[in-house]
N, C-alpha and C positions, 0 to 999 in steps of 0.2 A: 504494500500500500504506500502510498506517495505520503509526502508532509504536507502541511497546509501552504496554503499560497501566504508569499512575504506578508502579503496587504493582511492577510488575514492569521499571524501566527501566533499572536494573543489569546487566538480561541484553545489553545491546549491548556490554558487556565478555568476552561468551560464544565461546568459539572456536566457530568452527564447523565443526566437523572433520566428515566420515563414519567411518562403518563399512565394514570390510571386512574378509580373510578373515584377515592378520594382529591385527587390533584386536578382531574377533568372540573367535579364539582365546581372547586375552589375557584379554578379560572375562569369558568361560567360567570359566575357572580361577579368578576371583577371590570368593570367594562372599557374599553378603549375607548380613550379620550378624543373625541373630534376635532379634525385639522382647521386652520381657517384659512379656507383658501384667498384671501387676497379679493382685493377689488376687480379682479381681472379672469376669474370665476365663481358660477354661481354653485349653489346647492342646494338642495332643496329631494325630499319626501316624496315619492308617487307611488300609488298604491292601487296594484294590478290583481283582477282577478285570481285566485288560486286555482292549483288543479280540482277536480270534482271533488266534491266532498270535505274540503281542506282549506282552513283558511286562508284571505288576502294574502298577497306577497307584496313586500316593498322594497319600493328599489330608491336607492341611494345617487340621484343624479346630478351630477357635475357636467358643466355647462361655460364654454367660456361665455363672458359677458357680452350680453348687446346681439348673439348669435340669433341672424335672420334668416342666412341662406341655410338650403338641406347641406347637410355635412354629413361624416360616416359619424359608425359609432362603436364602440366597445361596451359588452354584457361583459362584466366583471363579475368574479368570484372567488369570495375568498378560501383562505384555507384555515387549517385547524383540526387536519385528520380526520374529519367529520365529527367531532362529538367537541369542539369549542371552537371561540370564530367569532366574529362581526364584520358588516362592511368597515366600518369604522377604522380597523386597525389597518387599511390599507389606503388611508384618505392622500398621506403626503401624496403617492407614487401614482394615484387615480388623479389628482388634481394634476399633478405632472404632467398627466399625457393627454387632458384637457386642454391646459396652457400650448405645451408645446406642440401640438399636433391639431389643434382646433376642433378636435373632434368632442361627442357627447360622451360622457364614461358614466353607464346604469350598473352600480354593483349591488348585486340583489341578493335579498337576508331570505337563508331558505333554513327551516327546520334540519336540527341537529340530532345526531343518530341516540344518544341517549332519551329523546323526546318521541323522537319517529323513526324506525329504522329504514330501509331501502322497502320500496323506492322513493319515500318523501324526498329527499332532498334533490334529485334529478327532476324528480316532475315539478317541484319548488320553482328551480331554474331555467324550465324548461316553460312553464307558465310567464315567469318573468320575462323569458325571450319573446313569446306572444304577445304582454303586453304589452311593451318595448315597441314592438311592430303598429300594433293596435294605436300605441299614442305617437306614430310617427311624424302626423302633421303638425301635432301640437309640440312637438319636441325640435321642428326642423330634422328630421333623421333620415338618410336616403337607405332605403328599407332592400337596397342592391348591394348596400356597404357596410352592413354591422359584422364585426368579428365578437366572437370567443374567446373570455381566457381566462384563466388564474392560476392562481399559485398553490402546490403541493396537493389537497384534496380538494383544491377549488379547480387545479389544474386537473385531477383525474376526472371533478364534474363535469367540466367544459369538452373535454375528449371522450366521455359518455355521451353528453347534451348532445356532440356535433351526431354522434350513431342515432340518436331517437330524434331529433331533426330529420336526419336523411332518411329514415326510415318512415316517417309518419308525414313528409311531403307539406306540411302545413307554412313552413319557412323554411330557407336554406341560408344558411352563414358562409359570408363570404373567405372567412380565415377563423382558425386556431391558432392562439396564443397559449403556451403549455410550459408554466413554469413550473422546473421542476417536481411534475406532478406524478400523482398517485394513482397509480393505475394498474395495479394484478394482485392482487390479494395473494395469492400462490408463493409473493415473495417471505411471507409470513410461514411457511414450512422450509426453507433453505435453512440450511444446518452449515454451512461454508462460506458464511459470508466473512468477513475481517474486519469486525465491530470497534474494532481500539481507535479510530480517529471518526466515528460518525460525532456529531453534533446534534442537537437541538430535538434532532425526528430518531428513537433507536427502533429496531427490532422489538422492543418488547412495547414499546407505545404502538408499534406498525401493528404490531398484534391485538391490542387493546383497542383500537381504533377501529379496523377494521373488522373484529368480534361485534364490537357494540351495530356498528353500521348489518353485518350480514344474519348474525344471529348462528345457529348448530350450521349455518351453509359455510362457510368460511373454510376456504381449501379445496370445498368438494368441487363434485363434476357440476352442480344445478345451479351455481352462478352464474347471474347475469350479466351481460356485457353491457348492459343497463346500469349495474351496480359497479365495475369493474371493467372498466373498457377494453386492457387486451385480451378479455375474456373471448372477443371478439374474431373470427377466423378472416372474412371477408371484410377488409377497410377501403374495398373499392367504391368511388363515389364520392369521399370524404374531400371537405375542403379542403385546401392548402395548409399547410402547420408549420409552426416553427417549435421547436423544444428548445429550452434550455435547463443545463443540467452541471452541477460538480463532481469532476470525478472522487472525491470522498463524500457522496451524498449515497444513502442508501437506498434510492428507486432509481441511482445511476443505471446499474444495467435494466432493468425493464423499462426507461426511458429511452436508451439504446436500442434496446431490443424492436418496442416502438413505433421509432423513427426510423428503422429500416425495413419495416412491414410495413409501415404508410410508403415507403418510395418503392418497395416492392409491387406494391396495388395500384402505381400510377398515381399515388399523391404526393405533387408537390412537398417537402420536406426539409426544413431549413436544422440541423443539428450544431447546436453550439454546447460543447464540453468547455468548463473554466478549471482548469489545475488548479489542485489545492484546494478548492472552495467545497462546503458541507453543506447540508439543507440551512435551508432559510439565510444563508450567510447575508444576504442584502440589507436582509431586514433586520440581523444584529448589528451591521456595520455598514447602512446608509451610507456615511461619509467614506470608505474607503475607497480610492479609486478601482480597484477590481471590480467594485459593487455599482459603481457609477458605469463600468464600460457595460455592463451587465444589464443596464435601464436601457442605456442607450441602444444594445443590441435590439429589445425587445420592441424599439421606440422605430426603431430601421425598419423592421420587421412588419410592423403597421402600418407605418408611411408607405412603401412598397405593395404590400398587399392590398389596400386600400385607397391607393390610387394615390396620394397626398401631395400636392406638389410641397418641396423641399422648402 
């Protein structure tokens, strides 16, 4: 296993604790504090139909100011293993790609797997992407140009989302955005991984996370690719994507894995590995320039997909 990257070598100072059903609580209850975006975007509350049965969903939209013409958009979602989480805690990096890319950014707050197990929190996101659509005119949103994305099980949701989108024909997403996201449950039975330099996300929270989310399914054959997206055989169809991943991050390899089944099936594929860097590294160390090039790749990645003049 590699060391951590320079920007980031401080993290061997990092406890490396898990998650579980006492600590999930704990962090539930504690709520991320709201960014203030600046005179130069807006914010604001919208609240879209749920799936059947299930209450409203709300989406969290960032707006630059004064915005009249249709512009794209990104359906943001956060992460938190499925079982803790808010839009909240991703407002700096959501306001960011508002600002810098002029687009709208809807991150939408879906039911957590200690509250609803699978498939709430897909069809949560998947609701939010309808109504996202639904309020297009009122939103300026060009309903040709919304991407997908988030980070870690926000990013496993959004590479799920994209299969029950293409599958259900109601709307189609123009790109996936997939920070290193979460995506095969199976990796929770490997016995060989080389645990001594993960950070933030271990093996035994990937287990606790993804337990609470699947229930007695977790590892079997009767998982969904709905729940677990490279449960999935056939990724023909799928939008264009881009992953980004470190290689001392623990869903490094089945984000690899992936991203060479999506260009296997004819989709477009963008793969960016960062040496050194563990899960969530950005979001411990914001200021670091690793983490900066790291935005920006993601920031490339949209403009490009999305048409965005520079």
């Amino acid at each position: 296993m590699n060391s951590f990257h320079p920007d980031l070598a401080i993290a061997r100072f990092i406890p490396n604790f898990s998650m579980g059903p006492v600590t999930s609580r704990v962090m539930r209850s504690l709520k991320a504090r709201p960014a203030k975006p600046g005179p130069d975007v807006t914010v604001r509350e919208v609240v879209v139909p749920g799936p059947a049965g299930a209450p409203s969903v709300s989406l969290r939209v960032f707006q630059p100011a004064g915005l009249q013409d249709t512009a794209p958009a990104l359906l943001w979602i956060h992460g938190g293993g499925l079982v803790i989480g808010s839009p909240e805690q991703d407002d700096r990096t959501n306001i960011a790609f508002a600002r810098e890319l002029g687009i709208t950014v809807a991150a939408v707050r879906y039911r957590l797997a200690a509250d609803a197990p699978a498939p709430a929190a897909v069809e949560d996101v998947y609701a939010g992407l309808l109504g996202l659509v639904d309020r297009a005119g009122e939103l300026h949103i060009d309903t040709d140009r919304i991407a997908i994305g988030g980070a870690s099980a926000g990013g496993g949701l959004a590479a799920a989302l994209a299969l029950v989108a293409h599958d259900r024909g109601d709307v189609r997403p123009a790109f996936q955005l997939l920070v290193y996201p979460m995506l095969d449950d199976r990796t929770t039975t490997r016995t060989d991984l080389d645990t001594r330099l993960h950070r933030m996300w271990t093996a035994k929270s990937n287990r606790f996370g993804w337990s609470t989310y699947l229930g007695a399914a977790l590892g079997g054959p009767e998982v969904s690719p709905y729940a677990a997206a490279a449960r999935r055989d056939d990724l023909t169809g799928l939008p264009p994507a881009w992953i980004g991943v470190g290689d001392l991050d623990l869903f490094h390899d089945e984000d690899v894995e992936y991203a060479r089944r999506l260009t296997d099936s004819g989709v477009p594929c963008q793969l960016d590995v960062v040496p050194g860097a563990f899960h969530g590294f950005d979001a411990v160390f914001p200021k670091a320039e690793v983490s900066r090039q790291f935005w920006q790749l993601q920031a490339q990645a949209l403009r490009g997909a999305l048409s965005i003049p520079s």
